[in-house]
DRENBA-832720 format. One line per field, with one value per residue (C-alpha): x, y, z; residue number from 1. Coordinates in nm, 4 decimals, decimal comma. Last residue first. Layout:
c1	[X/...]
c2	[Y/...]
c3	[Z/...]
pator	[NUM/...]
! end
This chain:
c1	[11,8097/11,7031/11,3279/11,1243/10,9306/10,8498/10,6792/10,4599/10,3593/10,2814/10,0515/9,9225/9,8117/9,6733/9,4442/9,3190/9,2532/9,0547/8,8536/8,8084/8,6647/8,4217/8,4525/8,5858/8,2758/8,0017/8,1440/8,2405/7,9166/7,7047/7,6393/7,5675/7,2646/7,3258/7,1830/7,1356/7,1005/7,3873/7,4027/7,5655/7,7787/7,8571/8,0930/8,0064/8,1391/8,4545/8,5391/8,6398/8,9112/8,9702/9,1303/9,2988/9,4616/9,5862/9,7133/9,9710/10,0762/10,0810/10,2726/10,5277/10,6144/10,6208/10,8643/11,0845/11,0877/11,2081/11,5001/11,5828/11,5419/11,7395/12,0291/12,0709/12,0629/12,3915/12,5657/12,9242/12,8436/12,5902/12,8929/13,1454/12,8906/12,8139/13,1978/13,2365/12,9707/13,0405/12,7510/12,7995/12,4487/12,4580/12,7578/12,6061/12,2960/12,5131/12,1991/12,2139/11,8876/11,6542/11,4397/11,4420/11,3867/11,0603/10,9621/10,9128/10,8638/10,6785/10,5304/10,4390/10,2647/10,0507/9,9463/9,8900/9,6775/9,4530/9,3742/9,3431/9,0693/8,9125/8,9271/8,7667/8,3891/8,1611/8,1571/8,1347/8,2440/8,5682/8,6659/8,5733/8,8147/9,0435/9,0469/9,0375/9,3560/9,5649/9,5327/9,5582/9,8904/10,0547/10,0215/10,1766/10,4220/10,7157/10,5127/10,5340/10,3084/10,1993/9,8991/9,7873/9,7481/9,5516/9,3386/9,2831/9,1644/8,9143/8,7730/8,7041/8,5975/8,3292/8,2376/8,1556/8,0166/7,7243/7,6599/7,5737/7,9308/8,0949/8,1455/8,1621/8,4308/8,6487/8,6450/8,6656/8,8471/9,1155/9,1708/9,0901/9,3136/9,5409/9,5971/9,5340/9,7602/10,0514/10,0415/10,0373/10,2268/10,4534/10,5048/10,5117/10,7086/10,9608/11,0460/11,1143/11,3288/11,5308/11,5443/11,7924/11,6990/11,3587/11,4179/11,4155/11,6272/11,4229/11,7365/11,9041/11,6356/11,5687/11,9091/11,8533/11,9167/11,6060/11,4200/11,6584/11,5510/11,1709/11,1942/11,3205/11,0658/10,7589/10,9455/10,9742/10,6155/10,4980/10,6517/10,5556/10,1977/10,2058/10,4032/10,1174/9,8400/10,0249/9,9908/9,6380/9,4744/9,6913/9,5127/9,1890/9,1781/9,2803/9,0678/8,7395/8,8199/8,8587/8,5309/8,3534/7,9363/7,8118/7,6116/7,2252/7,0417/6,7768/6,6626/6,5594/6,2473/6,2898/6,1613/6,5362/6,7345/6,7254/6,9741/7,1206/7,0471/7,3104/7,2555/7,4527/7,4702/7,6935/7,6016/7,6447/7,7828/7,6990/7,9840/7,9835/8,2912/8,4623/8,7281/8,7429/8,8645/9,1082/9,2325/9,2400/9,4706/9,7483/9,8691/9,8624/9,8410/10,0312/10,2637/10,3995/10,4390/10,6292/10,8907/10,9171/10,9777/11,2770/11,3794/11,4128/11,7105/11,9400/12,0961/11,9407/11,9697/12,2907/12,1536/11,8681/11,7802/11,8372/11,7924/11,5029/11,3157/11,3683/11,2498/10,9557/10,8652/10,9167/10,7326/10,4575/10,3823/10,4138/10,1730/9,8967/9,9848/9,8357/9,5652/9,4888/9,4477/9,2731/9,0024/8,9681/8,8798/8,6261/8,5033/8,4649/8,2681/8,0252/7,9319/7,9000/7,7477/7,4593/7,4254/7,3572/7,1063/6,9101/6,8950/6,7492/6,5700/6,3669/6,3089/6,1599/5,9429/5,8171/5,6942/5,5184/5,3667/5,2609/5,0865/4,8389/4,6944/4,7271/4,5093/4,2532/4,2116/4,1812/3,8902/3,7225/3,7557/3,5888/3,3057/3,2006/3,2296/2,9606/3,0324]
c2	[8,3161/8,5147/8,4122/8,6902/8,4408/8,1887/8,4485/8,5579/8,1665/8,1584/8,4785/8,3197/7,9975/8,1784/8,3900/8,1299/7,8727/8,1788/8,2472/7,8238/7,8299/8,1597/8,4883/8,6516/8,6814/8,6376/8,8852/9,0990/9,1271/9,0877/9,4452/9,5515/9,2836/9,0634/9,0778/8,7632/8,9084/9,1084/9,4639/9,5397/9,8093/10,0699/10,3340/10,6995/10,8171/10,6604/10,8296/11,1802/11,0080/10,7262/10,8801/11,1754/10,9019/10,7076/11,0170/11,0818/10,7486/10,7420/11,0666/10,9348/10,6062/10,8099/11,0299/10,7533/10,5828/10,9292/10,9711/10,5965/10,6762/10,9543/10,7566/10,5215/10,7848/10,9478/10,5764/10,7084/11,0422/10,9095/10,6756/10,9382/11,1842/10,9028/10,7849/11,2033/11,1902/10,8768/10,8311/10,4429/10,3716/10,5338/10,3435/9,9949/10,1486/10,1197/10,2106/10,1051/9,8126/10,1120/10,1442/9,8195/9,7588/9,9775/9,8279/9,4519/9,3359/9,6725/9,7856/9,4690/9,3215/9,6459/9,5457/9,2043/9,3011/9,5190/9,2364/9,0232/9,1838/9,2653/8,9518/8,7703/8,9423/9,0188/9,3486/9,5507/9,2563/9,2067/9,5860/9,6007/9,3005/9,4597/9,8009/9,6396/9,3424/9,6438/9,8255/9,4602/9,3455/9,6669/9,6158/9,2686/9,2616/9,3581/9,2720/8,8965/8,6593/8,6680/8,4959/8,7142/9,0537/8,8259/8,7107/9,0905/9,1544/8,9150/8,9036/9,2884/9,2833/8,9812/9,1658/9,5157/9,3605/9,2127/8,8262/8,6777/8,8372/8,5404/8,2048/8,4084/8,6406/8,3568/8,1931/8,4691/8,7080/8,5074/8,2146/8,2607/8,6646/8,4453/8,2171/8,4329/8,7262/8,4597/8,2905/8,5392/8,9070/8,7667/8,4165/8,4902/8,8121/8,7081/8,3927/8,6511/8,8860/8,5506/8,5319/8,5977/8,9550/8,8330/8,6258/8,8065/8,8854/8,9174/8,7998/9,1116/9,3084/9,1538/9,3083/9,1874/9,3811/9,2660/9,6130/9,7930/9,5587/9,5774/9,9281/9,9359/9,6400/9,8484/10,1372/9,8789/9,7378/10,1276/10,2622/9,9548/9,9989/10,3586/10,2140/9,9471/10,1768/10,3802/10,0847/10,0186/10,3357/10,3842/10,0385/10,1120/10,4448/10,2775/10,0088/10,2813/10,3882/10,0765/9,9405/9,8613/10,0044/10,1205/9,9386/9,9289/10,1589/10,1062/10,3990/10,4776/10,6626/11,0102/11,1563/11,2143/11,1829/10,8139/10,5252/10,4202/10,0456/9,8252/9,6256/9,4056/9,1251/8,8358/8,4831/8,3451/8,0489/7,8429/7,7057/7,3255/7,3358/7,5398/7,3367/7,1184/7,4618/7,5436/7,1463/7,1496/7,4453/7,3595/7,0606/7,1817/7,5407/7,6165/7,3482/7,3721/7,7690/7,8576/7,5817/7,5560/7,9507/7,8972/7,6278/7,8276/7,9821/7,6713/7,6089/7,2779/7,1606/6,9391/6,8485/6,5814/6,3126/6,4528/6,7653/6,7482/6,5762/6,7143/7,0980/6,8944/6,7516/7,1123/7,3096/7,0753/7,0952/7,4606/7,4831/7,2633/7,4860/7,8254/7,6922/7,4204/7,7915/7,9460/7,6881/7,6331/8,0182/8,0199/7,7249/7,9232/8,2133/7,9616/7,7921/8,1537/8,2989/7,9905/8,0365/8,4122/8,3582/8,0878/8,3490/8,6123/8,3404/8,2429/8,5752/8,6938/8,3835/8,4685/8,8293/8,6436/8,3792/8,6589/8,9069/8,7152/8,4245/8,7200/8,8925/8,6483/8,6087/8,9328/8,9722/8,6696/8,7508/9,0774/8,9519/8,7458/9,0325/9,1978/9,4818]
c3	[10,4694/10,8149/10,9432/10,7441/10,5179/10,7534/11,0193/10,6692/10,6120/10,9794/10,9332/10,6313/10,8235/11,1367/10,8945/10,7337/11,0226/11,1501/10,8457/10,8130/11,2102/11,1602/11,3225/10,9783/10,7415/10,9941/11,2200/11,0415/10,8832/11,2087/11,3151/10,8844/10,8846/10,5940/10,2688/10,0270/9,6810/9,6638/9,7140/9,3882/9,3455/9,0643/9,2429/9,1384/9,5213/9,4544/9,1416/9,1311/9,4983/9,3179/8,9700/9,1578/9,3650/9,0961/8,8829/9,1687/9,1648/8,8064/8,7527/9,0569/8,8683/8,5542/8,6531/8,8337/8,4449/8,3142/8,4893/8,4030/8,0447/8,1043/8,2850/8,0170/7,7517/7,9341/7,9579/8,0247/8,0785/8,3870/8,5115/8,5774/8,6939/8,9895/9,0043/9,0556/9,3521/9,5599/9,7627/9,7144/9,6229/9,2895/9,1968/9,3220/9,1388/8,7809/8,5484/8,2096/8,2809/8,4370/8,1158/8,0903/8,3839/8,3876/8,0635/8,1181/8,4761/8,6174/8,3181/8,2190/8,5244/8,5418/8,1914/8,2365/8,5942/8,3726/8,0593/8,3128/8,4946/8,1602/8,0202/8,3192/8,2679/8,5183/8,4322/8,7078/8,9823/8,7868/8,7179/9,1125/9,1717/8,9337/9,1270/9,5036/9,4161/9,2801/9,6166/9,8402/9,5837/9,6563/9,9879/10,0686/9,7900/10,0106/10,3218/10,2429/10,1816/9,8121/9,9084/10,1363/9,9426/9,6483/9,9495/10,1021/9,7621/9,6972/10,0734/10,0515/9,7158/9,7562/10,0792/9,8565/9,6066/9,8045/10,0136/9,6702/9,5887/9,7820/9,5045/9,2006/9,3820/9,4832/9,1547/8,9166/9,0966/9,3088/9,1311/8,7475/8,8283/8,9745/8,6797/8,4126/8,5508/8,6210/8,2473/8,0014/8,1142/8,3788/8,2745/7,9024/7,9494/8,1844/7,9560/7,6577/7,8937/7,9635/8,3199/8,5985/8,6416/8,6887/8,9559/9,2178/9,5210/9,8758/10,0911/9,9889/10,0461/10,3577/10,5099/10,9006/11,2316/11,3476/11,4133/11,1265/10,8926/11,0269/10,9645/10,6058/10,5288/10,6357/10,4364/10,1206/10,1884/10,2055/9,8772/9,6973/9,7854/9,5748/9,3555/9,2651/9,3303/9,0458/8,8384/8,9129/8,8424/8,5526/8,3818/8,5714/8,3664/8,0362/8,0497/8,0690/7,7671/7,5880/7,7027/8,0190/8,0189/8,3273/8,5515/8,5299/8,7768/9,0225/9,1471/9,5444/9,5697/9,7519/10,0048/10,1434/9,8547/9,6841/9,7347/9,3952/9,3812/9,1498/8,8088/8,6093/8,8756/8,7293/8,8777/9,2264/9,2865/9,5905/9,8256/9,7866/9,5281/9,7074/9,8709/9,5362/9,4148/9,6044/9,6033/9,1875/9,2401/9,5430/9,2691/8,9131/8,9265/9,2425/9,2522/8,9201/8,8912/9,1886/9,2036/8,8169/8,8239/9,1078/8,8772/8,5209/8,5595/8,6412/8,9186/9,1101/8,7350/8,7716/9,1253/8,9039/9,1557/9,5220/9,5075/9,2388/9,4681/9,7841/9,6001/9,4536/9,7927/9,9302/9,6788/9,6673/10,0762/10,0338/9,7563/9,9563/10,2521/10,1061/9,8200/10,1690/10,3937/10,1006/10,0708/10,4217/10,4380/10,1708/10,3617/10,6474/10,4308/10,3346/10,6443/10,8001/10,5050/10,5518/10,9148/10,8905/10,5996/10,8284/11,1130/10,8856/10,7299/11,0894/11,1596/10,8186/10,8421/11,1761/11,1260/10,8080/11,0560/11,2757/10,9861/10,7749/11,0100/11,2835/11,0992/10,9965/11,3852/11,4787/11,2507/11,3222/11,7271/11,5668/11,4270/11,7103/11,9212/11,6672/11,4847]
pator	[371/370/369/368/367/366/365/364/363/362/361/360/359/358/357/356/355/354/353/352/351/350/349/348/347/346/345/344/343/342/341/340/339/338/337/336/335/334/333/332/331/330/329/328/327/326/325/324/323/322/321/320/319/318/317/316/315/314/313/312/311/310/309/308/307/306/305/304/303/302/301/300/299/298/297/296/295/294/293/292/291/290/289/288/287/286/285/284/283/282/281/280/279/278/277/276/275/274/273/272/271/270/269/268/267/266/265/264/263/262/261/260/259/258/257/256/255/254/253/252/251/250/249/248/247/246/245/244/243/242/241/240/239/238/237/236/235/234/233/232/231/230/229/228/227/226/225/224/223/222/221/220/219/218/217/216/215/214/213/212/211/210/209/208/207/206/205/204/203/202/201/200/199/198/197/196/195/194/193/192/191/190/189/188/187/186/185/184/183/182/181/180/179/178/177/176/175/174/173/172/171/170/169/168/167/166/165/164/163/162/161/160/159/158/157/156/155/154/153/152/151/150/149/148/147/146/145/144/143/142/141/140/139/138/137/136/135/134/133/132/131/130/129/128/127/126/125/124/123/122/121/120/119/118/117/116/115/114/113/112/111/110/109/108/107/106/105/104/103/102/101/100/99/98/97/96/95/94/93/92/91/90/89/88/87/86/85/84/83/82/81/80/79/78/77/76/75/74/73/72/71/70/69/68/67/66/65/64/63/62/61/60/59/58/57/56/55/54/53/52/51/50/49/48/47/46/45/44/43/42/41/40/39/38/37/36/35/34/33/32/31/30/29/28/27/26/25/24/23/22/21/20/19/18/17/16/15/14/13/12/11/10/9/8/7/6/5/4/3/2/1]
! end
């Protein structure tokens, strides 16, 4: 071959390979730019979702002080309080916060890596019916207990660290409600509203970047947002199973249908099932005011027996479900695909992360200063 030839050659070749070596450079970069933009205006989003409802809260809170007292008291405030300014104020900012951050649609397919010398499959994610509800459905409520074991001990220290009762300050306002009201906010409007926030929304707009970060960011929000350590943990567990439920089917139903029925049990039936219990006896140590009350309300006490069974059955049940599960786990890479070294970094080490974080951990501080 002539050296003519060969300059040709060498030429062609570089035409082919360097500005293709040069492309994947220049999107890598571009692709960590982009989830950085993205991810910090996840993080504005949550910040103003965070502040915005604060900010209502209090006006509303002034307001009603000063113009209608006669209702300060009634049962229904504390859920005006938390409902109103989260849906119609903190709500349309969320999502105006988003708005620029590109959705990414439904992905009903996942890559199974192959043996060694093997091809790697491409399978289609499982079907979601009845079945399938039922496991995420015990998954999540013994999650729930499970999580409400630690935020209670987590609690129980920091008591004894500041010399405070939270439990007392915690209250709820359940027991003040009409069992009717409980179910509709509960069961109806809370699981659509969160699960339309922090699956549907926040998961649409960060699952281009994989499953596994749209779970992450999804349930470590819905942990968050309830800001305190109480709810802190159960609220993460749950938020992992319906976020998966979420990213496996892409449909909202099912998430909601899961977080109604954990919502249930533990707003509905379990106090129910508790509501002939006298705990102030209980908690006195007083053994024959203890048999004294069980023979007065013997059925009472069973059903109560019989709740804490089930609250242990489902933990128990929970962890046997994740652990024959986990490594069967449908998920998508995503179609943009970030080097594993700058993940956390991408995702977290960004201005709106940051603001985030420092917001929640203020709105935590808040929540634990003495009533």
């Amino acid at each position: 071959m002539s050296e003519e030839n060969i300059n040709i050659t060498q030429n062609n070749e570089q035409k082919r390979v360097t500005p293709l070596a040069i492309d994947f450079v220049l999107l890598d970069k571009e692709n960590t730019m982009q989830a950085r933009r993205d991810f910090s205006a996840v993080g504005i989003a949550l910040a103003l979702l965070a502040l915005v409802r604060l900010a209502a809260q209090t006006v509303m809170m002034g307001v009603i002080y000063l113009f209608f007292p006669a209702v300060v008291d009634a049962w229904w405030m504390n859920w005006l309080l938390s409902i109103v300014p989260l849906y119609v104020f903190a709500l349309p900012v969320f999502m105006l916060a988003l708005h620029k951050v590109r959705t990414a649609p439904h992905a009903d397919t996942y890559l199974v890596k192959g043996r060694l010398g093997e091809e790697d499959t491409l399978l289609s994610k499982p079907r979601f019916g009845v079945k399938e509800l039922l496991l995420f459905a015990v998954a999540s409520m013994g999650v729930m207990y499970i999580g409400s074991y630690i935020g209670e001990t987590v609690m129980t220290i920091l008591s004894a660290i500041m010399g405070y009762d939270y439990s007392s300050a915690l209250g709820t306002m359940v027991d003040a409600t009409p069992q009717w009201f409980t179910l509709i906010m509960t069961c109806i409007i809370a699981p659509f509203g969160e699960e339309l926030i922090f699956r549907k929304l926040l998961i649409d707009k960060t699952r281009r970047y994989g499953d596994v970060v749209a779970i992450v960011v999804s349930a470590l929000s819905f942990g968050l947002f309830h800001m305190n350590f109480y709810q802190f943990f159960y609220a993460v567990l749950i938020g992992f199973i319906v976020a998966y439920a979420y990213t496996l089917t892409g449909k909202l139903r099912w998430s909601i249908a899961i977080h109604s029925f954990v919502n249930f049990i533990g707003s509905i039936v379990i106090p129910a099932m508790a509501s002939k219990v006298d705990f102030e006896v209980i908690n006195s140590g007083d053994v024959n005011a203890i048999l004294e009350s069980i023979m007065a309300a013997p059925v009472g006490y069973l059903l109560y027996a019989f709740a804490l069974l089930l609250t242990y059955a489902a933990s128990i049940a929970a962890v046997v479900i994740i652990i024959l599960n986990f490594k069967r786990l449908a998920l998508s890479k995503g179609r943009v695909q970030l080097v594993s070294a700058k993940l956390s970094s991408v995702t977290v080490n960004n201005g709106g992360m940051i603001f985030a974080i420092i917001v929640m951990a203020l709105m935590f501080a808040l929540n634990l200063l003495p009533a």
